[in-house]
C-alpha positions as CSV (number, residue, x, y, z in Angstrom):
1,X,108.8,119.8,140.0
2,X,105.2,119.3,139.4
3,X,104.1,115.9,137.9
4,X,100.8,114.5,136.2
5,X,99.7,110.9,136.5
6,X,96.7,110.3,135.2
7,X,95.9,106.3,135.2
8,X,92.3,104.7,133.7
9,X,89.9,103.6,136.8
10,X,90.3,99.9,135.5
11,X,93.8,100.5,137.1
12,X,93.5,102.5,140.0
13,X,94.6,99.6,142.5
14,X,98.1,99.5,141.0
15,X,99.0,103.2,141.0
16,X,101.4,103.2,143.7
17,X,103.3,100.1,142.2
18,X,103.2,102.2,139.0
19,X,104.5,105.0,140.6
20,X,107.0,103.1,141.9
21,X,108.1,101.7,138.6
22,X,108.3,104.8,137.2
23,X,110.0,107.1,139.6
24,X,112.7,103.9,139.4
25,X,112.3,103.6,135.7
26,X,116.4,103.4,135.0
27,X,116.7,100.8,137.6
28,X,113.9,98.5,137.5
29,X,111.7,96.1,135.1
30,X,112.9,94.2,131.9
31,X,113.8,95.7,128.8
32,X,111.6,95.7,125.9
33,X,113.4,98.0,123.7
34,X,116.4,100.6,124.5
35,X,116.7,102.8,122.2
36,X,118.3,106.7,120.9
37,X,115.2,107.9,121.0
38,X,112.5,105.8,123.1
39,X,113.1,102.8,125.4
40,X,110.2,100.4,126.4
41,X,110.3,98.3,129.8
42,X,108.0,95.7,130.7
43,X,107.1,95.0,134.4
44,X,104.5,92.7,136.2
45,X,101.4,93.3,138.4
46,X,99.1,90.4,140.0
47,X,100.1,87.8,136.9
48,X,99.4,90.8,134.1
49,X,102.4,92.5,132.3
50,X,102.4,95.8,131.2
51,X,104.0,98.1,129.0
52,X,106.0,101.3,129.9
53,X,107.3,103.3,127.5
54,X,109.5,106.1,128.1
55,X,109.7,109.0,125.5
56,X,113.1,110.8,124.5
57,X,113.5,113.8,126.7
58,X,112.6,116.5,125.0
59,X,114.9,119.7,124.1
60,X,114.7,123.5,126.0
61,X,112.0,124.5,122.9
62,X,110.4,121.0,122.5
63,X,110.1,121.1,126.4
64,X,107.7,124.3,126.2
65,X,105.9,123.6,123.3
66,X,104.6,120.4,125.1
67,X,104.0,122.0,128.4
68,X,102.0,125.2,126.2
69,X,100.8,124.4,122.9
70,X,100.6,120.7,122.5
71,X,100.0,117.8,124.3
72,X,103.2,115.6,125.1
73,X,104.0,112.6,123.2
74,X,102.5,109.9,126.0
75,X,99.7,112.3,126.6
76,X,98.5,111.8,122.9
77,X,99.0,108.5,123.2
78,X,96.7,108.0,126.3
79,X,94.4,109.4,124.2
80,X,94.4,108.0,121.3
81,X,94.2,104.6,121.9
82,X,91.2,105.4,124.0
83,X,89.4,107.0,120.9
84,X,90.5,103.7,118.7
85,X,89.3,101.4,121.1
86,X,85.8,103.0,121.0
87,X,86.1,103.2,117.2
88,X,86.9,99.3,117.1
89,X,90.2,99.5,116.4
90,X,92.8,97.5,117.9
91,X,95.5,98.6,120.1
92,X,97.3,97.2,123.0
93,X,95.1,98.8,126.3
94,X,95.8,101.9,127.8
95,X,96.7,102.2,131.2
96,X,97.7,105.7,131.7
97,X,100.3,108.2,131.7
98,X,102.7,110.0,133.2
99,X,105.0,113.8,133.1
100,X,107.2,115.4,135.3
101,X,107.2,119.6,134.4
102,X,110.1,121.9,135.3
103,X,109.3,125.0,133.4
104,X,109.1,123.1,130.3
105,X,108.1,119.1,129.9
106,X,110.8,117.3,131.2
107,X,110.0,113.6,131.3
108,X,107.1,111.7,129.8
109,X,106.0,108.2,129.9
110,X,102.9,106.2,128.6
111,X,101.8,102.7,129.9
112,X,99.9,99.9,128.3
113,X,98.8,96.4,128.4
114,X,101.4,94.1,127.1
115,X,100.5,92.3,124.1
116,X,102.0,88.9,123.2
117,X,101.4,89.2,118.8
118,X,103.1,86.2,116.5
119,X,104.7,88.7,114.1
120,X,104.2,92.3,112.8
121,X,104.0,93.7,109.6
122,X,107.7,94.2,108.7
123,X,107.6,90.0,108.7
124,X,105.5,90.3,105.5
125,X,107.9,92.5,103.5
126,X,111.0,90.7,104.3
127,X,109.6,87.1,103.5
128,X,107.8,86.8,99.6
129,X,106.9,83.8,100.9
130,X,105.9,83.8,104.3
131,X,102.9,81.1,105.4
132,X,99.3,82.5,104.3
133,X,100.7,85.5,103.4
134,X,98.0,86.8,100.3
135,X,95.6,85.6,103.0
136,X,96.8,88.3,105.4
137,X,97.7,91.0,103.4
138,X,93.9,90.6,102.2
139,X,92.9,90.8,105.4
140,X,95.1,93.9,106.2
141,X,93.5,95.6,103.6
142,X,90.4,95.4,105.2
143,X,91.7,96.6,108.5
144,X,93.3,99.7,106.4
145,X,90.0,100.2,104.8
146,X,87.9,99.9,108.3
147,X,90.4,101.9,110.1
148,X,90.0,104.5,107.4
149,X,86.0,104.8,107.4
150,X,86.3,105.3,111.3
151,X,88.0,108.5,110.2
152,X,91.5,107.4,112.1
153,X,94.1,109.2,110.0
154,X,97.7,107.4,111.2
155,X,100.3,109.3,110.2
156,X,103.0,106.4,111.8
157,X,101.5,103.9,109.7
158,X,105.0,102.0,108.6
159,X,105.5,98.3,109.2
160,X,106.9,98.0,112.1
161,X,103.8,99.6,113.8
162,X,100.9,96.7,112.8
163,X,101.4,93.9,115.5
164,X,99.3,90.4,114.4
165,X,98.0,88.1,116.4
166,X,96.6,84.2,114.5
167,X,93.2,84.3,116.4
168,X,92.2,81.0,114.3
169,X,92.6,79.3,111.0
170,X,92.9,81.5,108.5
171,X,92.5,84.4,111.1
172,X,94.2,87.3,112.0
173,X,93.8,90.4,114.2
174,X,96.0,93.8,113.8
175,X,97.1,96.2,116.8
176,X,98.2,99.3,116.3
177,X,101.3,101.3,118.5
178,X,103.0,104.1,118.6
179,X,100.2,106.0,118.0
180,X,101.2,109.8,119.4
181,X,101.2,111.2,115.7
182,X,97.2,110.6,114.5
183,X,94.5,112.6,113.3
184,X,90.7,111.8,112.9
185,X,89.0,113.1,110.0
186,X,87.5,111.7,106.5
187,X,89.8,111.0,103.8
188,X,89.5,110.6,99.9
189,X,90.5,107.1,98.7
190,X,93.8,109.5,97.5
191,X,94.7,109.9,100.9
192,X,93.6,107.0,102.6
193,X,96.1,105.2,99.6
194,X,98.8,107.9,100.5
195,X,98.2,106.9,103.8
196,X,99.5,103.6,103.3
197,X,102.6,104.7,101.6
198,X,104.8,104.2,104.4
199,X,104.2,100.2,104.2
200,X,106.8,99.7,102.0
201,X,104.7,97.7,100.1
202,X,106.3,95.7,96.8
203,X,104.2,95.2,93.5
204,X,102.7,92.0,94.8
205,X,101.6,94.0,97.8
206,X,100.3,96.6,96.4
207,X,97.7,94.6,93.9
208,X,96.8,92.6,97.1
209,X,96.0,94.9,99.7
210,X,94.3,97.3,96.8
211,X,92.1,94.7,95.6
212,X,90.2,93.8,98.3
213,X,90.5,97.9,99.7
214,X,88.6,98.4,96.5
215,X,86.2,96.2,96.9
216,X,85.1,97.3,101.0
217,X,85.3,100.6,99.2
218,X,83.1,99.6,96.1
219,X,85.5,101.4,93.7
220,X,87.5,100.8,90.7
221,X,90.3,98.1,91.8
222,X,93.0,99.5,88.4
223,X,92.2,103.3,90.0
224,X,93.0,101.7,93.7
225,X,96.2,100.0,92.7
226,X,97.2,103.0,90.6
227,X,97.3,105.0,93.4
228,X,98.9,103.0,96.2
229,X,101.6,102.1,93.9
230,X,101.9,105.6,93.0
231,X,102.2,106.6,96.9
232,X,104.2,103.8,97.3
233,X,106.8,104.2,95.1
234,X,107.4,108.2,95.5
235,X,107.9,107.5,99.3
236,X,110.5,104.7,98.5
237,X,112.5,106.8,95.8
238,X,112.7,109.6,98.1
239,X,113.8,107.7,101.0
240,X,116.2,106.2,98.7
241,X,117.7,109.9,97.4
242,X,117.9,110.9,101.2
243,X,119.8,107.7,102.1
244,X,121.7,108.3,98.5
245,X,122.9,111.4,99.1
246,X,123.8,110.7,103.4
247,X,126.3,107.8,101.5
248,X,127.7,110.2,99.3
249,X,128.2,113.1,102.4
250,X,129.6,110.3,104.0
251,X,132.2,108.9,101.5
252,X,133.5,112.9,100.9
253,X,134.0,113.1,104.7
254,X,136.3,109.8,104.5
């Protein structure tokens, strides 16, 4: 079994206890999420806690495509969050990560600074009126506009994956996660507005977020809206028809 660890130098002093951790993953730390696909542990080293998060073991043909064409899901995310952070872009701090290789990927895992946020994203679509809620979405719309001119393409961009932290009156600060699925490269305000589609944004979102996007962008804010709504809505209705037709499937079966 050969295995890869590779941890940042600001953490070198704790890679045994890391090693540890995960070698005991099943057994040891506090869950953070447990999940069918992922599960997330926390665990605590000198007064800081960090973040483990384990991916779903991958299948026979997943398992070689991530040990010969692509780079495993925790791998990526190592990455990633590296290449954010030097763009200015929030994310919790990576720590490293870690695979075990049989043949094919077996086991992969990806560790990061916890962060303790007030609420994330999904927060704002569930509560209309939510405290200072224009305020933030305004703000967010500036975060989606400076993300986008530092050329970071997230493809996971969905609410529950925009953590925010109060950082004073009137202030806010967003973190991104689950960041394994991400491209950089320059987008046209139709895909950086396609981009955004996964939000699940309402009406009242939508003319928010757009208005101030158009103006960091210095473009027309009727074209900006017109297009995020237009995102917007085709990803809802065809999450709607998939969800639709799983009822009807579901109701013949019955």
């Amino acid at each position: 079994m050969q295995e890869n660890f590779v941890i940042h130098t600001d953490y070198l002093a704790h890679k045994s206890v890391f090693y540890s951790f995960l070698t005991n993953f099943l057994s040891q730390g506090e869950d953070v999420v447990r999940g069918e696909r992922n599960a997330i542990k926390k665990i605590q080293i000198d007064g800081v806690f960090f973040n483990v998060k384990k991916f779903k073991n991958p299948s026979l043909i997943q398992s070689l495509v991530y040990r010969f064409l692509r780079k495993s899901k925790a791998k990526r995310s190592y990455e990633y969050a590296l290449q954010l952070l030097q763009k200015g872009i929030k994310t919790p701090t990576p720590v490293g990560y870690f695979e075990r290789i049989s043949f094919g990927l077996k086991e992969s895992y990806y560790i990061s600074v916890h962060v303790d946020y007030d609420f994330d994203f999904r927060v704002l679509n569930h509560h209309p009126k939510f405290e200072d809620r224009e305020n933030i979405l305004t703000q967010f719309g500036r975060f989606c506009y400076q993300m986008h001119e530092a050329q970071v393409h997230f493809l996971d961009h969905s609410p529950g994956n925009t953590l925010i932290n109060r950082v004073g009156v009137g202030q806010y600060e967003f973190y991104l996660i689950d960041l394994n699925r991400m491209r950089f490269e320059t987008l046209s305000l139709d895909q950086r507005m396609k981009n955004l589609r996964r939000l699940w944004l309402s009406r009242t979102m939508v003319r928010i977020i757009a208005t101030e996007y158009a103006k960091c962008y210095n473009t027309s804010v009727e074209k900006t809206q017109n297009l995020l709504q237009q995102h917007s809505k085709a990803f809802q209705d065809k999450v709607n028809r998939k969800k639709l037709r799983r009822r009807k499937r579901r109701n013949k079966s019955e």
